[in-house]
N, C-alpha and C positions, 0 to 999 in steps of 0.2 A: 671283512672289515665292516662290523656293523655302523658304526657313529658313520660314515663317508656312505653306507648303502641308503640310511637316512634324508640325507641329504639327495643322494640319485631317485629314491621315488617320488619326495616333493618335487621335484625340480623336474622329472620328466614329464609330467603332463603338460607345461608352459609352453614346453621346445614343441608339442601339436599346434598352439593355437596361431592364427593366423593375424598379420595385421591389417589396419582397416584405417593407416593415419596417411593425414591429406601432404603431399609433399608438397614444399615449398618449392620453388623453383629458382632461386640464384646461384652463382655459382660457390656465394659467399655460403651460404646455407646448406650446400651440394659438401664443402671443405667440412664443414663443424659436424654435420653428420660421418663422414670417411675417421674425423679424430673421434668421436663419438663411437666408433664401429658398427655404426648403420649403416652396413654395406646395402643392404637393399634398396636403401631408402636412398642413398646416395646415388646408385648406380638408375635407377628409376628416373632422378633429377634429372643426373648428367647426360643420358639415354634422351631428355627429353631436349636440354639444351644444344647437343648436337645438331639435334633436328631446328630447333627456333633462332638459335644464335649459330648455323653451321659455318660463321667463315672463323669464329673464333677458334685458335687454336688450341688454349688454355683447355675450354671445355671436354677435348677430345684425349688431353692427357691425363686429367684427373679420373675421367671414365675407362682408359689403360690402369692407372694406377688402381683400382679400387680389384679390377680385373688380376694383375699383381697380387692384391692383398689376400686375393681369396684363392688363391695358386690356382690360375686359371690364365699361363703367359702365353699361349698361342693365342687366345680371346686377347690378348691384353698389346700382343706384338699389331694383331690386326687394328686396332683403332689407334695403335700407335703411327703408324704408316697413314692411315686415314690425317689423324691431326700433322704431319710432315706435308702431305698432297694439298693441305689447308693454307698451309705456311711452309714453306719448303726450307725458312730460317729461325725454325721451331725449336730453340735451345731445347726447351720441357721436352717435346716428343723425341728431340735423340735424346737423351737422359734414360724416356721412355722404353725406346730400342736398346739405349746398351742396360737396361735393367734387364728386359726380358732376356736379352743372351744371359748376362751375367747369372739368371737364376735357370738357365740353362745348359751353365759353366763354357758357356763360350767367351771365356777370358778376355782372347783379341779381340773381336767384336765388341765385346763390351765395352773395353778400354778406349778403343775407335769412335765410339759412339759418344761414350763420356766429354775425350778432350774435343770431340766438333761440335758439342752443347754448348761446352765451355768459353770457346772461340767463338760462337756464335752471340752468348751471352752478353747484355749488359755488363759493363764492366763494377756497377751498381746494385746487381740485382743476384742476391744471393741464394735465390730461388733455384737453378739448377743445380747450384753446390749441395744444396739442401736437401734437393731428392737421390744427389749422385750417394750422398753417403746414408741415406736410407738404401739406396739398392745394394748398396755393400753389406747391410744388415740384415737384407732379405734370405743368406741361407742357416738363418739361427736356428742351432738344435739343441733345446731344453735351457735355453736361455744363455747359450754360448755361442759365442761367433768365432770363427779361425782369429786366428791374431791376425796373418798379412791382411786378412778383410775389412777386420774391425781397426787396424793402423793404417791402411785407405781410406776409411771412411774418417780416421780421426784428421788424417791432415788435407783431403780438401774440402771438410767443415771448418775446418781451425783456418784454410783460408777464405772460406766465406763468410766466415763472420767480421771479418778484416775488411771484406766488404763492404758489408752491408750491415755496418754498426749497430742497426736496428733490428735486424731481424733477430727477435727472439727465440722462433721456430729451428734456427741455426743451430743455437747452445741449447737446447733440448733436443735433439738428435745428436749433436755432440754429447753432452751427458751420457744419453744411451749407449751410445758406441763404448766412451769411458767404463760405462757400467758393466758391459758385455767380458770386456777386460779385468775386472775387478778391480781396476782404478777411482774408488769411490769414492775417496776424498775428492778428485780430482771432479769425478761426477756430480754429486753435489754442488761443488763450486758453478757447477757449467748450469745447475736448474736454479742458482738460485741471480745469476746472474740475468737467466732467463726473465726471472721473474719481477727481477727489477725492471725490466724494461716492458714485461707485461705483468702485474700482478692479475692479471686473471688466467692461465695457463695453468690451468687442471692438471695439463699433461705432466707439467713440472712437476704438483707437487704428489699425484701419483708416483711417479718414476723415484721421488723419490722416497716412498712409502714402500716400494719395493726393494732398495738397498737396505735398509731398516729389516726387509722381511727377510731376506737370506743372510743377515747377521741376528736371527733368531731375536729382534729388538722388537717384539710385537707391539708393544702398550705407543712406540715413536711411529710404528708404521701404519698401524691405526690410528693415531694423529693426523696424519699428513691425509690418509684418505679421506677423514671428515674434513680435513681443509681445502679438499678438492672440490668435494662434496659443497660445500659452502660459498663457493665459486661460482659453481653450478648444479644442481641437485641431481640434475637428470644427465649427467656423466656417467654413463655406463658402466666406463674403465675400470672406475673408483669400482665398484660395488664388484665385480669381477676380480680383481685384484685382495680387493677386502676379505671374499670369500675364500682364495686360495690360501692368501694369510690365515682364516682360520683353520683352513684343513690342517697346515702348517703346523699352530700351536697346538692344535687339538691332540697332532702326533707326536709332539715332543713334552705334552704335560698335560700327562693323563686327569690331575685334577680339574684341570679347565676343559677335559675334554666337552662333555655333555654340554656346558653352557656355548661354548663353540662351533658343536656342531648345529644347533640351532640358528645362531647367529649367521653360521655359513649359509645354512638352508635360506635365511631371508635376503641374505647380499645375492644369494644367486639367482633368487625371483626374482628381487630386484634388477640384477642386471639383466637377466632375458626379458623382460616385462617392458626395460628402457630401448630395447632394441628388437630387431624383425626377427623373425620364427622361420629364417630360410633352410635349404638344406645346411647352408655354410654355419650360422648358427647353433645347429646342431652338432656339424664338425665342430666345433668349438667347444661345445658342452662334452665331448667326448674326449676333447684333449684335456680338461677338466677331468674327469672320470680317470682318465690314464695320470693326470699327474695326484689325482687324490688316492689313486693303487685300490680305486673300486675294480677291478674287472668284469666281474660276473653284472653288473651294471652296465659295464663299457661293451660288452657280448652282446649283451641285449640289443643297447641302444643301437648298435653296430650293423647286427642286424636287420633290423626295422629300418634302416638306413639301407640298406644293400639293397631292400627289397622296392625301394622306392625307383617309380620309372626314371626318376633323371635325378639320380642318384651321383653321387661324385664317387672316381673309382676308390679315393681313399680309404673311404671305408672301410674296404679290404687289409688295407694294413691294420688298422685300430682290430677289425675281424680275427686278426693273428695274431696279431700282440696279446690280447684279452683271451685265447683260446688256449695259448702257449702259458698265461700264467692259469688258467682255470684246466690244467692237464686234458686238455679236448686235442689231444696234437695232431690227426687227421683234419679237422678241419681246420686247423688252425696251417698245415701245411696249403688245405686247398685252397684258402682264402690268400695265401704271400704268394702262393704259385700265380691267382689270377690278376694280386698286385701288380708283380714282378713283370708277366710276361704281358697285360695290356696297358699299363700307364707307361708315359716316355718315358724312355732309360735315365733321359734326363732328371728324373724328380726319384726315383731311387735311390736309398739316402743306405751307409753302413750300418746303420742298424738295421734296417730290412733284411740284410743277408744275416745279419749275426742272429735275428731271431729264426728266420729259416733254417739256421743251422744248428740252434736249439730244437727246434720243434725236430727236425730229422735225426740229431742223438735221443733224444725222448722217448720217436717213433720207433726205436731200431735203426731206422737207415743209416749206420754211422758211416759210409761213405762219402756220401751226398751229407752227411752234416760234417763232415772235415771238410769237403770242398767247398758246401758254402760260406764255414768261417773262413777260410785262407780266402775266399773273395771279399770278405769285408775286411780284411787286411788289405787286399789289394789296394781299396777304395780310398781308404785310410790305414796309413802302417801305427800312425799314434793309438788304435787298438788296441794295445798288446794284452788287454784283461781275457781278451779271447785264448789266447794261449795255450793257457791251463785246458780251456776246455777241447782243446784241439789232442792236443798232449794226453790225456785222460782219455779219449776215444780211439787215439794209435795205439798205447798200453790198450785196450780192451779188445782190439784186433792183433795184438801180438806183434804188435812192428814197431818194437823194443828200443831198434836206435833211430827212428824217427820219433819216438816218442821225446826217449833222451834230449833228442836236440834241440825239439821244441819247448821242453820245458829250460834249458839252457838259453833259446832265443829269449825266454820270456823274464828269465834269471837279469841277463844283460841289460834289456832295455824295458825294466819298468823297476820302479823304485818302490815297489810296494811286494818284493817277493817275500816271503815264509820260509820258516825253516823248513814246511809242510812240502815246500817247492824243489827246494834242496834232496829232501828224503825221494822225492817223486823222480825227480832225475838220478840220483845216485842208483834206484831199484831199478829204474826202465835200463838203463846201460849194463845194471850184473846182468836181469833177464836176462838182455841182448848176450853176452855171453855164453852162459849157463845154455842155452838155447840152441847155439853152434855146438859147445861142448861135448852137449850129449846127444846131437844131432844123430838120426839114422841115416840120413841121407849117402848115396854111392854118386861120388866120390867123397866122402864124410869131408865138412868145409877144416879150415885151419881155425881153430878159433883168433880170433883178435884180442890181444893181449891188452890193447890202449884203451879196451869199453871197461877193462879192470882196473886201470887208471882212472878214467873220468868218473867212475863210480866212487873209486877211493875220494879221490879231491871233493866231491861231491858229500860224502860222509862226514870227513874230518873238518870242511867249511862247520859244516851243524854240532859237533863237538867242540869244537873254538868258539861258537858264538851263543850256543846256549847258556844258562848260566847255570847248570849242573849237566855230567854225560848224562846221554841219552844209552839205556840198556840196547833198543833194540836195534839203536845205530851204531852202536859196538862189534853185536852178532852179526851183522853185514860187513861193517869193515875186516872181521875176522875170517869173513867166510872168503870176500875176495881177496883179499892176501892169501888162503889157503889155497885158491884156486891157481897161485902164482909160483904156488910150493912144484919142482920137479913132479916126487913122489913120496912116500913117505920112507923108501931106506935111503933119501938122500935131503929128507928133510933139514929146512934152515930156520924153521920156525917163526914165520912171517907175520903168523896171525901170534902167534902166541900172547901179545900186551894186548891185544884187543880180546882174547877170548879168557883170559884171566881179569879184565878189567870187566868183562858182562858176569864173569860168575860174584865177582866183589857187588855189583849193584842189584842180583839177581839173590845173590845169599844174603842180605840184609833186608831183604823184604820179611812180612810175618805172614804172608799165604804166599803159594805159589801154584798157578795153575797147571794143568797136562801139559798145555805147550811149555809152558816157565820150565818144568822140570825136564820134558825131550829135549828142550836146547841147552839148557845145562849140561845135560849128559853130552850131548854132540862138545862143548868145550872140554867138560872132561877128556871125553877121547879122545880128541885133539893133544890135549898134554898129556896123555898116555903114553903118546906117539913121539910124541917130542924125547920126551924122557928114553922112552922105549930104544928108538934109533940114533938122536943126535946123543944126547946124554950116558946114552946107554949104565943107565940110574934106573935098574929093576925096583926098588921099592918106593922110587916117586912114582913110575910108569903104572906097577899096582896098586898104589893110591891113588891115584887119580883115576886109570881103569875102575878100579871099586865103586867108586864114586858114579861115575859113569854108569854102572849097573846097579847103582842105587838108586839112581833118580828114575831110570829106565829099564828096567829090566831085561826091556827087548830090544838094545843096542844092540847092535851088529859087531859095531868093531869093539867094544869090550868083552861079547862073546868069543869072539874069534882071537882074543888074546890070553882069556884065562882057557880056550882051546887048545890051544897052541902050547900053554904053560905046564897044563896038565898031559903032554906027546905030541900036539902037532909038531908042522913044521913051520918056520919063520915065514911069514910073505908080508905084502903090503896089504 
């Protein structure tokens, strides 16, 4: 992806350099930096206010919360408990505690911790409403949150703003939460309300520069970021936001690309230039990289990251993600393997296992890559896009009605199946027969009649819904109905509309390949047979036999009938 590789070599020399700017020290100044995402420069203040103003409690959650931002919750639990020992009727620091379980997934805990904030709370003071439903928003992945998370956070913001009629800060994390939903009417309404009560909240009219971006509405969502911008110039957000937007456009309209990815290149100086050069920084620039689908950029940068002594383990995932789409798949296994087994289990998210379990179908391993997609199922069953690729790996090891089935689980519960999905389950269940049937095995199995059913149903679903037949889901429906047939001197003709229905869409073609013309002949011989034994109709059965040895010479049972015609003896 050249236009986005553009953009990663300007932009990686910036993520080296260091900052050298004097922190202010209030707490007020400690907040505009954390909205800013000057996590360094925040955590530096706050770091220092604990020390000079240490009975205040306030100071000791905002330096948790920064800790929070930068997914660092046992750092963030620990000065959580510090600000409680400050003030032991600390609403913010349990807020603080039930965030860090919550991004923990310790649910009760969290919930425990929320309502004795709450109780402890001003009944005024819509400040720990305000963080309860930012920490509902903390486990967002790719700019989605669960629904029951994000309908948590929607209704006690929606009671804190009932509150605390003023806080603006309310109805812009309400917005957010709205937006996570795709409720964006509704979002809007909540930034712009915000913004009456503050017209200077950047954050509004970013946030809502970003609904604008994922309704493809670039020229409104560039609006709104200059009007952040105009607010305040040196809002980070804005020029971060501005620049994904133009990855955005650049991808959806090739002629604006080139002027786009320029523009991108300078919102994104712009935003590292407005903010610190930490590791976490870097993290950032690389969730960049992964959402602009540079990899071989995100590899890099990844790297050089890994290699750093206080390094954050994540890297490791971006290391595998980026190795997994640049075909590196050993090290893209080694790099999730050293994810997985040293970061908390807690912060292991379903996509970790689902690209683990790409990288090991990739590698060959397709054991270890079924079992670690059926773990990112576990994690999450709304998965089901894994499916398929689960399904496709038991077909390739031969384990025919597990494959079946999974692609029938993935049939059921996802609304985006193909008829491609259909044909893939209907084959995996004949296999699965065919497989028993001609089995050498002592004591040879019974075959199962009912995998020739689910196959069939499987078939004729793709016939009924295509909008012309399909030739070669004909020849499978004919083949398993044949396979249903006794024998052939007791033939009942089962396949026969299906194998006269693939030579009608087989003989109206103007080429026909080797295989086109072998599977013909195998229909013909089929109504050779028919005719032959059910019909006992000698000059349909050697029409159609002829036929047979016209398309193929070296059929068998056509052989073995004009054999038999000219002195054998009769058989099957």
């Amino acid at each position: 992806m050249k236009m986005i590789s553009k953009i990663s070599k300007l932009v990686l020399a910036l993520t080296l350099v260091g900052s050298s700017t004097v922190f202010a020290q209030s707490l007020a100044d400690a907040k505009k930096a954390i909205d800013a995402e000057q996590f360094q420069k925040a955590k530096s203040m706050l770091k220092n206010l604990t020390v000079t103003q240490a009975n205040k409690d306030e100071n000791f959650f905002y330096l948790g919360w920064v800790y929070l931002l930068q997914d660092y919750p046992d750092s963030a639990k620990t000065v959580f408990q510090k600000g409680v020992a400050v003030n032991p009727k600390s609403a913010l620091n349990n807020v603080g505690l039930g965030a860090a379980a919550f991004v923990d997934k310790d649910r009760a805990t969290a919930t425990r911790y929320f309502n004795q904030a709450l109780a402890l709370a001003d009944k005024h003071d819509g400040d720990p409403a305000l963080y309860i439903g930012k920490a509902y928003l903390l486990n967002e992945v790719d700019g989605k949150v669960a629904p029951a998370d994000a309908n948590a956070a929607i209704a006690v913001l929606t009671k804190g703003k009932e509150a605390d009629k003023k806080n603006a800060n309310i109805l812009v994390a309400l917005g957010d939460a709205l937006r996570t939903q795709s409720k964006n009417s509704d979002a809007v309404g909540a930034y712009q309300s915000a913004l009456e009560i503050d017209p200077k909240l950047a954050h509004a009219k970013v946030a809502t520069g970003i609904i604008w971006k994922y309704a493809n509405n670039f020229e409104a969502s560039q609006d709104e970021f200059k009007k952040a911008l105009a607010i305040d110039p040196n809002y980070g957000p804005a020029y971060r936001e501005w620049a994904e937007t133009d990855v955005r456009w650049a991808l959806s309209d090739p002629k604006m690309a080139s002027v786009k990815v320029k523009e991108g290149v300078d919102n994104y100086r712009k935003y590292l230039s407005l903010t610190d050069m930490s590791i976490e920084s870097r993290l950032r620039y690389a969730d960049f990289l992964l959402y602009a689908g540079d990899y071989k950029a995100l590899q890099t940068e990844a790297a050089a990251l890994a290699s750093s002594a206080n390094s954050n383990l994540k890297v490791y995932r971006y290391l595998a993600y980026a190795a997994y789409e640049n075909k590196d798949y050993q090290a893209g296994i080694n790099a999730m393997n050293t994810w997985i087994t040293k970061a908390d289990p807690k912060r292991i998210i379903t996509r970790d296992y689902v690209y683990l379990g790409r990288l090991q179908l990739a590698n060959k391993q397709d054991s270890l890559g079924v079992l670690s997609l059926r773990k990112a199922l576990e994690l999450d069953t709304t998965k089901v896009d894994v499916y398929p690729e689960i399904a496709k790996a038991l077909y390739g090891q031969k384990k025919y009605i597990e494959s079946g089935d999974t692609y029938a689980s993935f049939i059921a519960k996802s609304n985006k199946a193909t008829l491609n999905d259909y044909l893939s389950e209907g084959l995996s269940y004949y296999k699965a027969f065919t497989e028993q049937y001609f089995s050498n095995a002592k004591p040879k199995p019974t075959p199962d009649t009912t995998l020739l059913v689910k196959a069939d149903s499987a078939f004729s679903y793709i016939q009924h819904k295509a909008s012309a037949p399909v030739a070669v889901v004909a020849l499978y429906q004919a083949r398993a109905n044949d396979f249903r047939e006794p024998d052939r001197n007791t033939i009942k003709g089962l396949a026969k509309p299906y194998y006269e229905q693939y030579i009608q869409l087989q003989t109206a073609k103007t080429t026909l390949s080797d295989n086109d013309k072998t599977f013909l002949a195998e229909a013909y011989a089929y109504l050779g047979a028919y005719y032959d034994f059910k019909e006992k109709d000698d000059a349909k059965a050697a029409e159609n036999y002829s036929k047979a040895r016209e398309y193929d010479p070296t059929n068998k049972s056509a052989a073995a009938y004009f054999s038999r015609k000219s002195g054998g003896s009769k058989s099957k």
